[in-house]
Structure formats: C-alpha cells, structure tokens
ROSE-4610 file (N, C-alpha, C; in Angstrom, 1 decimal, always signed):
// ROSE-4610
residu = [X/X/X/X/X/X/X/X/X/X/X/X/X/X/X/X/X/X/X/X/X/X/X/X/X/X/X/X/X/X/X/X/X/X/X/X/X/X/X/X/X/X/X/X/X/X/X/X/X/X/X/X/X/X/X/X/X/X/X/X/X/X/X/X/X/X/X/X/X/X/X/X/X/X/X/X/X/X/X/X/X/X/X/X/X/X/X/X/X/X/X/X/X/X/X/X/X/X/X/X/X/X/X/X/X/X/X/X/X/X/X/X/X/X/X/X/X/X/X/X/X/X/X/X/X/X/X/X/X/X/X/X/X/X/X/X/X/X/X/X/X/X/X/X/X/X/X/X/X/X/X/X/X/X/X/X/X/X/X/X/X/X/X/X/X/X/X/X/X/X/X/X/X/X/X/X/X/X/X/X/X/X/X/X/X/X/X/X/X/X/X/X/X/X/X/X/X/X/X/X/X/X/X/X/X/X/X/X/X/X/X/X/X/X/X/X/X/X/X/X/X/X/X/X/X/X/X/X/X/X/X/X/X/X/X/X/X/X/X/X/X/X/X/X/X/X/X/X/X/X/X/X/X/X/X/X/X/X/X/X/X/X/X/X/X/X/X/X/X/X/X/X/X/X/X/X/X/X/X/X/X/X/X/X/X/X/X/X/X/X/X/X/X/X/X/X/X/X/X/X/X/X/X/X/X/X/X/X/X/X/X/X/X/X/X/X/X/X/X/X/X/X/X/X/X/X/X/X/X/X/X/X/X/X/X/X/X/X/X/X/X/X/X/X/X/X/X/X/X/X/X/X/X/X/X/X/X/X/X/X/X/X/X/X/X/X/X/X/X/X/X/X/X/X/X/X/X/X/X/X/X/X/X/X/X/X/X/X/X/X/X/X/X/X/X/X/X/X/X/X/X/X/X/X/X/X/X/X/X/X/X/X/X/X/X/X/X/X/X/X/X/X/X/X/X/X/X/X/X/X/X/X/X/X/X/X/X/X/X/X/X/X/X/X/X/X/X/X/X/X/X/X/X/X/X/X/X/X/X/X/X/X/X/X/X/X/X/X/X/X/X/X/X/X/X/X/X/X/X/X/X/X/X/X/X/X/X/X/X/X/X/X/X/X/X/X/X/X/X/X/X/X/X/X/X/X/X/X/X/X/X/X/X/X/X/X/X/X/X/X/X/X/X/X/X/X/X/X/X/X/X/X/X/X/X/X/X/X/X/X/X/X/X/X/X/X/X/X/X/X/X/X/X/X/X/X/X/X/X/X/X/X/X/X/X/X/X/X/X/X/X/X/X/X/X/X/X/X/X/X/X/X/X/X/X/X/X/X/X/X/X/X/X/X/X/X/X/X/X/X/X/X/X/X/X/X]
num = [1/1/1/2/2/2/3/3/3/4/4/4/5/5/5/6/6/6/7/7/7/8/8/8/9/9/9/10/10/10/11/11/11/12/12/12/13/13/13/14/14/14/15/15/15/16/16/16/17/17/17/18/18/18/19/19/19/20/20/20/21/21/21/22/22/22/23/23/23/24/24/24/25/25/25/26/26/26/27/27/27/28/28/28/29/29/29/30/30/30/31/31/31/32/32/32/33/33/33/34/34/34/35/35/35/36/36/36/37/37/37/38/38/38/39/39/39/40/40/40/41/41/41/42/42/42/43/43/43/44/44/44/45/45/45/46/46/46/47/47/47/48/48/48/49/49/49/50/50/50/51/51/51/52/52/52/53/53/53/54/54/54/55/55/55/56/56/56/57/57/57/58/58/58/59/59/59/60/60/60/61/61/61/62/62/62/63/63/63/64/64/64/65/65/65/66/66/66/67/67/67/68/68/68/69/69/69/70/70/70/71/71/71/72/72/72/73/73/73/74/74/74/75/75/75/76/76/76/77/77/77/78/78/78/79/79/79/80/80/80/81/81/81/82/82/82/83/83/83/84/84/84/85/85/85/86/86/86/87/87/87/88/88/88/89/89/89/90/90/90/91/91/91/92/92/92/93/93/93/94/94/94/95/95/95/96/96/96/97/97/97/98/98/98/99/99/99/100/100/100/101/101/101/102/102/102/103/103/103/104/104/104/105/105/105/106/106/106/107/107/107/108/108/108/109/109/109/110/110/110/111/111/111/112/112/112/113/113/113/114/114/114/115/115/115/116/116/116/117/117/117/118/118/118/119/119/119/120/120/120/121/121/121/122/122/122/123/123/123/124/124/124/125/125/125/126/126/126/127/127/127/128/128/128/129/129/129/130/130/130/131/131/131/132/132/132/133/133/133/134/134/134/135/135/135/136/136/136/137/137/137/138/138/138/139/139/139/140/140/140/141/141/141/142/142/142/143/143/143/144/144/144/145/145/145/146/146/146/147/147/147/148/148/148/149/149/149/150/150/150/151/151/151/152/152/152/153/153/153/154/154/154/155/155/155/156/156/156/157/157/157/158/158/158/159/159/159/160/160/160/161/161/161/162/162/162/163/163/163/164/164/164/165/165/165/166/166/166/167/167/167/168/168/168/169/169/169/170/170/170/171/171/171/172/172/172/173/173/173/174/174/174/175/175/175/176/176/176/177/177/177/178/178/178/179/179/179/180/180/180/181/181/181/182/182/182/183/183/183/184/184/184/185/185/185/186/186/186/187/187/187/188/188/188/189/189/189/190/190/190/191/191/191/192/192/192/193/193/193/194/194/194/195/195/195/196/196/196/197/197/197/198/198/198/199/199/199/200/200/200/201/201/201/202/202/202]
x = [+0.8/+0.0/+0.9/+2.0/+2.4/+3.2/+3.9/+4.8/+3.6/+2.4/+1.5/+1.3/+1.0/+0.8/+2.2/+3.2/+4.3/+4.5/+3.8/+4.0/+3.0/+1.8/+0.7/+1.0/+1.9/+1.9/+3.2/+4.4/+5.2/+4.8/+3.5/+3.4/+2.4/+1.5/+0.7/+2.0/+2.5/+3.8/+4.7/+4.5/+5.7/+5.0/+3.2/+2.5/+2.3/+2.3/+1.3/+0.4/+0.1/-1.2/-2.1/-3.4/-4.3/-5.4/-6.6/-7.7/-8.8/-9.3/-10.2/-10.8/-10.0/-10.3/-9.6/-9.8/-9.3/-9.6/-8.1/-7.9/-7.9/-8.8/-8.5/-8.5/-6.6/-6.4/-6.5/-7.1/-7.5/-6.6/-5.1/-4.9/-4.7/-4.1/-3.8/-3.1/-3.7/-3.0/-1.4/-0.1/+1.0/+1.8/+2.2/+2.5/+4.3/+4.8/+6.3/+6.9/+5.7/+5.9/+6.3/+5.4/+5.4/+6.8/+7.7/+9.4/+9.5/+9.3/+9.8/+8.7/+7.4/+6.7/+7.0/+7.2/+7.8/+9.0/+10.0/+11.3/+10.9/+9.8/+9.6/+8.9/+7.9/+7.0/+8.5/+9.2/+9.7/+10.9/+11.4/+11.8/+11.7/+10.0/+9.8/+8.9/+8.7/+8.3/+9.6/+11.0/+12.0/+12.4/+11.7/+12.0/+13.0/+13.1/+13.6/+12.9/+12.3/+11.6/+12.2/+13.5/+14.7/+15.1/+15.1/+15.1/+14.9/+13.6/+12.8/+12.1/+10.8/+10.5/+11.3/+12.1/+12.9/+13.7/+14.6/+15.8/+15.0/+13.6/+13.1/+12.7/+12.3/+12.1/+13.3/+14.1/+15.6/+15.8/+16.3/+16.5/+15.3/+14.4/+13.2/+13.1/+14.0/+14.3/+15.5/+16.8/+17.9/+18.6/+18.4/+19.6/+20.9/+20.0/+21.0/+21.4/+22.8/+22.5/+23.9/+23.5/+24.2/+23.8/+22.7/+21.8/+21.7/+22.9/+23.4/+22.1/+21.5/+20.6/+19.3/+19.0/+17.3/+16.6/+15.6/+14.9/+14.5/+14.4/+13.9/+13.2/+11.9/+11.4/+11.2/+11.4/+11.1/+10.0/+9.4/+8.5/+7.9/+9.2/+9.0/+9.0/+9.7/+9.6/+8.4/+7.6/+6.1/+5.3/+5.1/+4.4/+4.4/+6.2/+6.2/+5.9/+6.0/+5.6/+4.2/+3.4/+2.0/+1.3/+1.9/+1.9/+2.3/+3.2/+3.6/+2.5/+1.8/+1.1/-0.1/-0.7/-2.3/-2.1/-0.5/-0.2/-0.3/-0.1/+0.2/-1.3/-2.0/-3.5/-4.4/-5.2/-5.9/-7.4/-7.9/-8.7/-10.4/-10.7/-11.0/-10.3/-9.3/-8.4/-8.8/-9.0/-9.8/-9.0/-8.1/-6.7/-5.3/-4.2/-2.9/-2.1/-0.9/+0.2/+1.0/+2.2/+3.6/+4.3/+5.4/+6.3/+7.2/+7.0/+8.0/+9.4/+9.1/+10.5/+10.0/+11.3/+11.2/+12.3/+12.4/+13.1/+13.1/+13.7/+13.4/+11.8/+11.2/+9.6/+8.7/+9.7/+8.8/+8.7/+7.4/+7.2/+5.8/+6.8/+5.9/+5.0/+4.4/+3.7/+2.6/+2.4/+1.5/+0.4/-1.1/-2.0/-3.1/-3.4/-4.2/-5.6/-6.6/-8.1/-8.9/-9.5/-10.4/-11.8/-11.5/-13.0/-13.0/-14.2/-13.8/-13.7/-13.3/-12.8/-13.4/-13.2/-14.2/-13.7/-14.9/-14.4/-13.2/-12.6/-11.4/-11.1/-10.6/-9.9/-8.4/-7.3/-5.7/-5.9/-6.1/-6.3/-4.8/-3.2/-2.0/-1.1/-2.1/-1.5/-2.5/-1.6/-2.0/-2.0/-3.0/-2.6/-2.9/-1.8/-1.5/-1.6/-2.0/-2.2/-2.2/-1.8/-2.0/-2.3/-3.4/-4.6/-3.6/-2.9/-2.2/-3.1/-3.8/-4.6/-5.9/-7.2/-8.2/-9.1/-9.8/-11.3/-12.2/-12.3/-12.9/-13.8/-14.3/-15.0/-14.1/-14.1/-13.3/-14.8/-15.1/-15.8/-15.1/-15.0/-14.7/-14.9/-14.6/-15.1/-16.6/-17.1/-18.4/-18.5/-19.4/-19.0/-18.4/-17.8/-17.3/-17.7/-19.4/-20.2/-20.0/-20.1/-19.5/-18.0/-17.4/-15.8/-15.1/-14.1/-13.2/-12.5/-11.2/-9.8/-9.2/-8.8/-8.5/-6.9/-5.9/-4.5/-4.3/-3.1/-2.4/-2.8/-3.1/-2.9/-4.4/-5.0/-6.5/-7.6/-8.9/-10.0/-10.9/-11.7/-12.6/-14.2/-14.7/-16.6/-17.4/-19.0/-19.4/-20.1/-20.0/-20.2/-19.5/-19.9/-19.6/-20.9/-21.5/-22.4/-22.5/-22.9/-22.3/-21.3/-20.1/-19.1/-19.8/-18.4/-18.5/-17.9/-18.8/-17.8/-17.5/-16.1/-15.5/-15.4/-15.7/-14.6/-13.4/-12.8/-11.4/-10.7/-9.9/-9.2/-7.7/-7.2/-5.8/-5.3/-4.6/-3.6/-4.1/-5.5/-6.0/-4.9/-5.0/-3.7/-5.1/-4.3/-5.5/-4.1/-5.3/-4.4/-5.9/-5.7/-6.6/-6.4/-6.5/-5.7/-5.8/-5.4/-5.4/-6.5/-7.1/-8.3/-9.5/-9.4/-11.0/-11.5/-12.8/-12.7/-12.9/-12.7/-12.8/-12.8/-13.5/-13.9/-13.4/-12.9/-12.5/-13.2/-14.3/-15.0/-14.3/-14.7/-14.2/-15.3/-14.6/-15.6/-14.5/-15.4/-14.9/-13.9/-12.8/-12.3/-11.1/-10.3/-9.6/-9.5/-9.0/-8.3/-6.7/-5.8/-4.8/-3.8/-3.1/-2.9/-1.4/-1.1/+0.4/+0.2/+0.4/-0.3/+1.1/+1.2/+2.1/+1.5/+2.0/+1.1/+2.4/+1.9/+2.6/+1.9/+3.2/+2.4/+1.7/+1.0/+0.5/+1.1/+1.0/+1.7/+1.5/+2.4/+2.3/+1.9]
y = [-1.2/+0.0/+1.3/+1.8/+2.2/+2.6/+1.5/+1.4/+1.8/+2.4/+2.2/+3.9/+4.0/+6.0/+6.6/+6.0/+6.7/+7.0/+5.6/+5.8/+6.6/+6.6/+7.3/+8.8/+9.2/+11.0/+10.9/+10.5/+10.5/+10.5/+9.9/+9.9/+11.1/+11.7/+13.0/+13.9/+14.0/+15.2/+15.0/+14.3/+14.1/+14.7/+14.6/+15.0/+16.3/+16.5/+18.2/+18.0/+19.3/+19.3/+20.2/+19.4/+20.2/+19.5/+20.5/+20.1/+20.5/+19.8/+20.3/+19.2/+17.8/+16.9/+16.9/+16.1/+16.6/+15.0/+15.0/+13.3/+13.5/+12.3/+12.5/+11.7/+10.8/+9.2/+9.0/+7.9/+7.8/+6.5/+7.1/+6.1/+5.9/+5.2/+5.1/+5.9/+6.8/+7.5/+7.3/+7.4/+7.0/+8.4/+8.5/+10.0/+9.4/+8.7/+8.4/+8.7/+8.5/+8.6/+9.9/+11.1/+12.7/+13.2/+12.8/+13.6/+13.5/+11.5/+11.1/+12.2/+12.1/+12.8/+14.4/+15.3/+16.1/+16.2/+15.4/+15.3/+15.4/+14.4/+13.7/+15.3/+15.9/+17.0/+17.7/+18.3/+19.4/+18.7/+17.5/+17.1/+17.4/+17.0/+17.1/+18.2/+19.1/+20.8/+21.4/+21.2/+21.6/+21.3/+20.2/+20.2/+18.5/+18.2/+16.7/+15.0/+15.2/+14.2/+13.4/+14.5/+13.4/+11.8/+12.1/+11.0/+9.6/+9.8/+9.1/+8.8/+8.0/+6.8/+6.5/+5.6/+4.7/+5.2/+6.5/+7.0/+8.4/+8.5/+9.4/+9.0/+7.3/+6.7/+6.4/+6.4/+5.9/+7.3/+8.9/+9.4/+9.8/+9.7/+10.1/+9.0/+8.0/+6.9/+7.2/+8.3/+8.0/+7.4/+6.9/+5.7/+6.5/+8.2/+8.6/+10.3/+10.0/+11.5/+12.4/+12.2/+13.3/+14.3/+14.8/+15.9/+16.7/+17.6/+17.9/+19.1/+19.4/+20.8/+20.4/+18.8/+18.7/+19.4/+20.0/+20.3/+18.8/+19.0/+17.6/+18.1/+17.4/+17.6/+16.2/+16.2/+14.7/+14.8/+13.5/+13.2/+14.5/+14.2/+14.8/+16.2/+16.6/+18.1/+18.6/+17.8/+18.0/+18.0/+17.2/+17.3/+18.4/+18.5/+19.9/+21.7/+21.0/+23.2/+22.5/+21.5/+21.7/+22.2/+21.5/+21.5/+23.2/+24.1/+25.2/+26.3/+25.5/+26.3/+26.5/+25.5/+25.7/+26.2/+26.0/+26.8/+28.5/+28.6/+30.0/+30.9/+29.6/+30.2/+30.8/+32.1/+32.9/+32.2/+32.6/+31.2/+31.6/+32.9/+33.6/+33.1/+32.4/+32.6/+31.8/+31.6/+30.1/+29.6/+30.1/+29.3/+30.4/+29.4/+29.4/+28.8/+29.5/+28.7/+29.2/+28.5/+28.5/+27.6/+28.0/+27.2/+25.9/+25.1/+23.9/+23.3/+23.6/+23.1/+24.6/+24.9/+25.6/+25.5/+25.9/+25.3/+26.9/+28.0/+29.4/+30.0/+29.8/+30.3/+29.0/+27.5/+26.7/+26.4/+26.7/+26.4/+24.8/+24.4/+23.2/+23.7/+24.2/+24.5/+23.9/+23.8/+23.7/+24.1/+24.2/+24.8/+24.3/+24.9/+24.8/+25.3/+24.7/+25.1/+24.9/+26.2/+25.9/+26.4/+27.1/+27.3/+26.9/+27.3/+27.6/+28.4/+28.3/+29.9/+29.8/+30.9/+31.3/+30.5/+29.9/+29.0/+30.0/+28.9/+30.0/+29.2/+29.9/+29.7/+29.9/+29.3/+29.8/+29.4/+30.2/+30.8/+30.3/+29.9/+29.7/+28.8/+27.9/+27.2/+26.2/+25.1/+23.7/+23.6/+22.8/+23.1/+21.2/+20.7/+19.8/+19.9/+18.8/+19.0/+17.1/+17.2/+16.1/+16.2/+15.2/+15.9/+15.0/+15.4/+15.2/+14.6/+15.7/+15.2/+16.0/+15.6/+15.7/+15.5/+16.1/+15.5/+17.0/+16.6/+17.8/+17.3/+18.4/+17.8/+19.1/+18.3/+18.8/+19.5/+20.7/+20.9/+21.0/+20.8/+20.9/+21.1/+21.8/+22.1/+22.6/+22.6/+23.3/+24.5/+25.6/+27.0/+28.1/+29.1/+29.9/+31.0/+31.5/+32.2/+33.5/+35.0/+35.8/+36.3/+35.9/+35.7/+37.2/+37.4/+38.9/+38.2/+39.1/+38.9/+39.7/+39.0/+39.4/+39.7/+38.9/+39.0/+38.5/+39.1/+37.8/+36.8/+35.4/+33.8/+33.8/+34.8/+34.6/+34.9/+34.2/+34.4/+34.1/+34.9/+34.3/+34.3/+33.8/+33.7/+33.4/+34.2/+33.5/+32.2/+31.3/+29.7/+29.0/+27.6/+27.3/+26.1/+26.4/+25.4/+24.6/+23.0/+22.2/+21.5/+21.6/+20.6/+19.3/+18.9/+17.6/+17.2/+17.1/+17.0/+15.7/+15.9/+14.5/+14.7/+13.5/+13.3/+12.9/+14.2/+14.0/+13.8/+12.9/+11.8/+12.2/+12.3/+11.6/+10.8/+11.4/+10.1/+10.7/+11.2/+11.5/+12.5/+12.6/+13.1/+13.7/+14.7/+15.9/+16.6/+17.2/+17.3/+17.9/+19.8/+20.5/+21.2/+21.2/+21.4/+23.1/+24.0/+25.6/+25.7/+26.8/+26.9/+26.5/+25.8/+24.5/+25.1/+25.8/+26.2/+25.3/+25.4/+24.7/+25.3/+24.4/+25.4/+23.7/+24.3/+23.4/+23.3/+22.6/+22.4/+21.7/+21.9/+21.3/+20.6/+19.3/+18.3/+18.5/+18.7/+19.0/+19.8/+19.9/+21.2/+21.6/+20.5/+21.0/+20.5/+20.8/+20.1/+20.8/+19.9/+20.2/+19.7/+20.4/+20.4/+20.6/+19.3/+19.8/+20.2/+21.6/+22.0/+22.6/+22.6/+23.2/+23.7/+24.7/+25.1/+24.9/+24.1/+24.0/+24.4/+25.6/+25.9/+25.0/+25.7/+24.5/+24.9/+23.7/+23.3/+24.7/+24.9/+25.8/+25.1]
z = [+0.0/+0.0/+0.0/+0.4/+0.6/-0.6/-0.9/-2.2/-3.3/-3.3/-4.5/-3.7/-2.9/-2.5/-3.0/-2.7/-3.4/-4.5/-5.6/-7.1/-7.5/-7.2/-7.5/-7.5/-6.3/-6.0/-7.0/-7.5/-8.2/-9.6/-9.9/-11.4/-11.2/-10.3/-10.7/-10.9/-10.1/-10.3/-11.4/-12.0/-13.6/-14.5/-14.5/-15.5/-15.4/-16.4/-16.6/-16.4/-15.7/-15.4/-16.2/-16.7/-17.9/-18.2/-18.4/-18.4/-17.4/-17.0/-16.0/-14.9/-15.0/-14.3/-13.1/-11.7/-10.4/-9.9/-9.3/-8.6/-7.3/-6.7/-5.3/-4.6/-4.7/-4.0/-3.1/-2.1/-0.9/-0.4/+0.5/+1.2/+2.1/+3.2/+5.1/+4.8/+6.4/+6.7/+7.0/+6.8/+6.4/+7.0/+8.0/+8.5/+8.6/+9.0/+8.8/+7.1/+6.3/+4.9/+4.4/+5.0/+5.1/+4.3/+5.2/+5.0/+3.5/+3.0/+2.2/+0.7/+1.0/+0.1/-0.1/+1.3/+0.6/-0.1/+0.0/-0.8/-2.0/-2.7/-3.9/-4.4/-4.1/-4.5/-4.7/-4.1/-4.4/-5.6/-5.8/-6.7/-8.2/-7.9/-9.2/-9.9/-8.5/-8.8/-9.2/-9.3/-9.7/-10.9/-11.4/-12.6/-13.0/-11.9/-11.9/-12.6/-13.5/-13.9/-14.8/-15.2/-15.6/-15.1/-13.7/-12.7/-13.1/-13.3/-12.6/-11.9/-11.7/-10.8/-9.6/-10.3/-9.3/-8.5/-9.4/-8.8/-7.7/-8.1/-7.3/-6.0/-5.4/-4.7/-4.3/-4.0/-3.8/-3.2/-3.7/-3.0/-1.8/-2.1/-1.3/+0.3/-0.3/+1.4/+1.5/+1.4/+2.0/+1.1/-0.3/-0.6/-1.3/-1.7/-2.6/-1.8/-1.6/-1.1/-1.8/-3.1/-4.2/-3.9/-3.8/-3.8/-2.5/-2.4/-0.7/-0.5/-1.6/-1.1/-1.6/-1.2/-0.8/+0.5/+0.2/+1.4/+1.8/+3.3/+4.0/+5.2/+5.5/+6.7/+7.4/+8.5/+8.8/+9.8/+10.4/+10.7/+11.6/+12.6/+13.9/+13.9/+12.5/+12.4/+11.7/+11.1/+10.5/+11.8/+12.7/+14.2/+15.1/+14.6/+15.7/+15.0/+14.1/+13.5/+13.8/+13.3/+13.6/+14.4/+15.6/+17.0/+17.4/+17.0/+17.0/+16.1/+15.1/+14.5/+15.2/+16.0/+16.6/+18.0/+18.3/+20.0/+19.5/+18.6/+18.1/+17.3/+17.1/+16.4/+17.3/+17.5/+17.9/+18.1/+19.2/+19.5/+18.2/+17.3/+16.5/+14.8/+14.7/+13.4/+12.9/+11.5/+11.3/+10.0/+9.5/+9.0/+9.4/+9.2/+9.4/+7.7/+7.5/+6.2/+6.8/+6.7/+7.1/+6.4/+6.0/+5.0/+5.3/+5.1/+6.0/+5.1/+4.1/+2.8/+1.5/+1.3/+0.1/-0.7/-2.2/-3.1/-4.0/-3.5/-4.0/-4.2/-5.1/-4.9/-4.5/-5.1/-5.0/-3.6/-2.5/-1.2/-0.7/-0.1/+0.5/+1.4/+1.9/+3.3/+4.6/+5.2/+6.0/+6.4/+6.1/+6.2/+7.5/+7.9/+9.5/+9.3/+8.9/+8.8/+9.8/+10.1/+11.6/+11.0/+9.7/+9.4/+8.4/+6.9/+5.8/+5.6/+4.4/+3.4/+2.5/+1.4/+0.5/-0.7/-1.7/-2.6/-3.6/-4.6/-5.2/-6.8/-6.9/-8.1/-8.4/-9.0/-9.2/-10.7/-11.4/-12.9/-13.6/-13.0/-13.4/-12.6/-11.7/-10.9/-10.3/-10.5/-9.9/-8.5/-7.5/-6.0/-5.9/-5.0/-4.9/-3.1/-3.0/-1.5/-0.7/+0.3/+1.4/+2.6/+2.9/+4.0/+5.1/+6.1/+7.6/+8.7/+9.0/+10.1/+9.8/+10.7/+10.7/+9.2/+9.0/+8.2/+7.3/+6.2/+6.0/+4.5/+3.8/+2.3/+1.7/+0.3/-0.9/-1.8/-2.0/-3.7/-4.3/-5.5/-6.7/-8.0/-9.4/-10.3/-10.2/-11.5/-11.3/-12.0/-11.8/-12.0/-10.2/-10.7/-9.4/-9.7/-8.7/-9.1/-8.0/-8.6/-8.2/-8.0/-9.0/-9.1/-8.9/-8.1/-8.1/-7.6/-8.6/-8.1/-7.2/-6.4/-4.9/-4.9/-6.0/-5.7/-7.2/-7.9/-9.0/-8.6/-9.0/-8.9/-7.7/-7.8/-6.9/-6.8/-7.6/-7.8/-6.8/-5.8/-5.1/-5.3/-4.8/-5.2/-4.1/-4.2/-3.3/-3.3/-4.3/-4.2/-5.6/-5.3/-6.4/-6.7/-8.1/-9.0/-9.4/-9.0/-10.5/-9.7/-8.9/-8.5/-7.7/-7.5/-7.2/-5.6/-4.6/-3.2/-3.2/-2.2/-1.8/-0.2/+0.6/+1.8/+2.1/+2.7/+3.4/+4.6/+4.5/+6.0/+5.8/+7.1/+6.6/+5.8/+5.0/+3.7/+3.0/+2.7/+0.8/+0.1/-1.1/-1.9/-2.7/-3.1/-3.8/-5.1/-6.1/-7.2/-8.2/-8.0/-8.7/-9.4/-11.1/-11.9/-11.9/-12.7/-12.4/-13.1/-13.0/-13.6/-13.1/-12.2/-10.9/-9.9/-9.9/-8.6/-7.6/-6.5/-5.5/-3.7/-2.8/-1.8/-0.6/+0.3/+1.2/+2.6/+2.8/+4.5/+5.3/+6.7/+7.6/+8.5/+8.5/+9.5/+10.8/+12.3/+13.4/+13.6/+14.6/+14.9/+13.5/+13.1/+11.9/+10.7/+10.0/+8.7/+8.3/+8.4/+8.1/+7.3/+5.9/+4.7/+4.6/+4.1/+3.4/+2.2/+1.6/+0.0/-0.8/-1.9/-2.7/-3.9/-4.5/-5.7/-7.2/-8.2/-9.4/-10.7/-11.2/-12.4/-13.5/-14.0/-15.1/-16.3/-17.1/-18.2/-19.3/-19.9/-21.0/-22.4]
C-alpha cells in the first residue's frame, strides 16, 4: 500500500497538469511517509523528472545523497511546526500557512483550517495537496459564481455550481488542476494540509 501511495503521487507530479479533471487518491494515513513525500514534490516541482521513478524513490528513502541541497522535513519536524502552528493560532483565526520546505519560490507548506474559506480559483496554478490530520470535504469544479480577483494567482466567489464534493481523511492526496474552482469544508475542529502550488503546463 504504501509502495503504490508513493507511485501514484510520483506519477501526478511528472505529468502536466491540464484540463479540468481533479484526482483524489485515498490512502492510510501514512504519517512516517510525510518527509519522504515532501522530498519527492519538491523534486519534481523543480524540474527533476529526468530522474525518474525509481531513482526518485531511492532518494526520497535516504539511498542517494548526491543531492546535498534537498529540502527535508522529517517526521517529527512536521508534528512539531504543527503543534507550534495551533499553540500559536488565535482562539478567533480560522486558517494558518507557514512554510515547511522551500526550493526558492517553490514552497511546500502547512495549512491549518479551523474554518472555511471562500471557494477559489488559481487561474495559473495547480494546488497539490496532502490531507495530515483531521477531516474535511473537498468541492470541486463546477462554475465559481461571483468571481473577483482578490490578488495575481487569486479568484474568489461567493459559491460554487455544478461541482462535485469528496470526503477528506488523513492520507487523501489531492491534485486541482489551475483553472478548478474549489472550496474546502471542515468536518470537526480542523483540517490540516500539506499543499504546494505547481504551475500549469504551457
């Protein structure tokens, strides 16, 4: 199982992302796994698909350490920003991001949902995401009704029509192509997201 969550997030990140379809694999939660997944994301958000597969699973366990300026987080250091992120959240705040690996612009981060937020759109960018801990629902696609751009790379709305919800657990792997809107709920007190955003294909 394990060896198949690895290949699965390894082959969404090789492809370009394009179109308007949105995957969302559901596996055990796998939290020792964490370090090794972000290794592999920022791998191949840099441009490493030369690699490989194999040789991307190989460095992503330790076997290859050519590569002296991988970001790495390990287990225990994903627990403890967490853990540092909700000691530090306002008992009022209802998300948190903070950066845990970065690769110059390309940033891995940590996201801390205590409420929702407003459904969205990234018009130039893929958002790739792994649900950590807690529970929440995914919308997705559809139309994104009432749209204004709030920032470069950010359309917001007040709903969205037409999508498609999923439930989310620990382990799920998410992958929404640029252009999707999508709006993220929360089942009980949180939902929390390892997310990264990758341009889409030219």
């Amino acid at each position: 199982m394990v060896v198949e969550t690895v290949q699965m997030q390894l082959l969404l990140l090789s492809r370009p992302v394009t179109g308007a379809n949105l995957l969302a694999y559901k596996g055990e939660a796998q939290m020792r796994m964490i370090g090794s997944r972000i290794v592999m994301a920022l791998l191949f958000a840099s441009g490493a698909e030369a690699i490989g597969p194999t040789a991307a699973v190989a460095q992503a366990n330790g076997e290859n350490h050519a590569d002296a300026s991988t970001n790495f987080a390990s287990n225990a250091a994903v627990r403890a920003q967490i853990a540092t992120m909700l000691e530090e959240m306002k008992p009022d705040q209802g998300f948190a991001w903070r950066p845990l690996v970065r690769d110059g612009s390309r940033v891995a981060a940590i996201e801390v949902w205590k409420k929702p937020g407003r459904p969205a759109v990234h018009p130039a960018e893929a958002e790739y995401a792994i649900v950590l801990e807690g529970a929440g629902t995914l919308l997705s696609g559809g139309t994104l009704i009432a749209p204004v751009t709030r920032k470069v790379g950010l359309v917001d709305g007040d709903r969205i029509e037409g999508g498609t919800s999923r439930s989310l657990r620990a382990g799920d792997v998410i992958l929404i192509p640029a252009g999707v809107p999508h709006w993220f709920g929360i089942t009980g007190d949180r939902l929390i997201l390892l997310g990264m955003k990758l341009p889409s294909a030219q």
